[in-house]
C-alpha positions as CSV (number, residue, x, y, z in Angstrom):
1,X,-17.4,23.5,-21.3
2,X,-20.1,23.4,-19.0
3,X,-21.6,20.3,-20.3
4,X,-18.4,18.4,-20.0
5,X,-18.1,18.9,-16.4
6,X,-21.6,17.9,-15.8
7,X,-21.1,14.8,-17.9
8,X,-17.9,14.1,-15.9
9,X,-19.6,14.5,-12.6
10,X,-22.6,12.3,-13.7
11,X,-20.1,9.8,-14.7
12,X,-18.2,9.9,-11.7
13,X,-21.3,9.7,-9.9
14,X,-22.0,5.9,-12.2
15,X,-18.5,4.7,-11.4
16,X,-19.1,5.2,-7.7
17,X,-22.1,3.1,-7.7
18,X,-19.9,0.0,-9.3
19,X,-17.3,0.4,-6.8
20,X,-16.7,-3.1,-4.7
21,X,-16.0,-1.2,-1.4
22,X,-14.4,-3.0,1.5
23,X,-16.2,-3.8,4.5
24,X,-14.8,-2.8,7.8
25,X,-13.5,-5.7,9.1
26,X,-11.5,-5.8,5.7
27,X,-10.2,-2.1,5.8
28,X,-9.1,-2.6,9.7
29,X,-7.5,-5.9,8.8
30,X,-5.5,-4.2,5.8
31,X,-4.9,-1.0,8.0
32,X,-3.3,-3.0,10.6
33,X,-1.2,-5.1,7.8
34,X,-0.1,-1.5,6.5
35,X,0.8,-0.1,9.9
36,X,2.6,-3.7,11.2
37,X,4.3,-3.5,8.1
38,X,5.5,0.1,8.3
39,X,6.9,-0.8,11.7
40,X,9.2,-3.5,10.4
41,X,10.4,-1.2,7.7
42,X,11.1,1.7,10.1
43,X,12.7,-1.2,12.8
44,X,14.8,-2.7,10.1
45,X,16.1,0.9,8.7
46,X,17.1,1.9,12.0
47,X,19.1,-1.2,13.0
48,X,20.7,-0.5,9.8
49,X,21.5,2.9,10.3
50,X,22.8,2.3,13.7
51,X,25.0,-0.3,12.6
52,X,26.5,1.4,9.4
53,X,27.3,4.5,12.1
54,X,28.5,2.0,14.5
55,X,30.8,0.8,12.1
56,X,31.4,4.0,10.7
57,X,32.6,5.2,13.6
58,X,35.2,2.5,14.1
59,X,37.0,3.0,11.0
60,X,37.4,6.9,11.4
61,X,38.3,6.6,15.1
């Protein structure tokens, strides 16, 4: 048991090393596209929302 989670560790430890991590200008530029994104989502759920009430609203009034 022991042996398996030092092998597991060691190869976690190997696959870390082959990683291709991002630089930062890449991670800022895909953390703004994320949060930019997450916006228009958000914007376009709520003017949904507000219209679907809006006209909910009318037809029970």
């Amino acid at each position: 048991m022991i042996s398996k989670i030092k092998n597991y560790i060691v190869e976690s430890k190997q696959e870390f090393k082959r990683v291709n991590w991002p630089t930062k200008q890449e991670t800022g530029r895909m953390t703004l596209v994320v949060v930019i994104f997450s916006l228009a989502i958000a914007a376009f759920l709520g003017i949904l929302d507000f219209t679907f009430r809006y006209l909910l609203g009318k037809f029970i009034i």
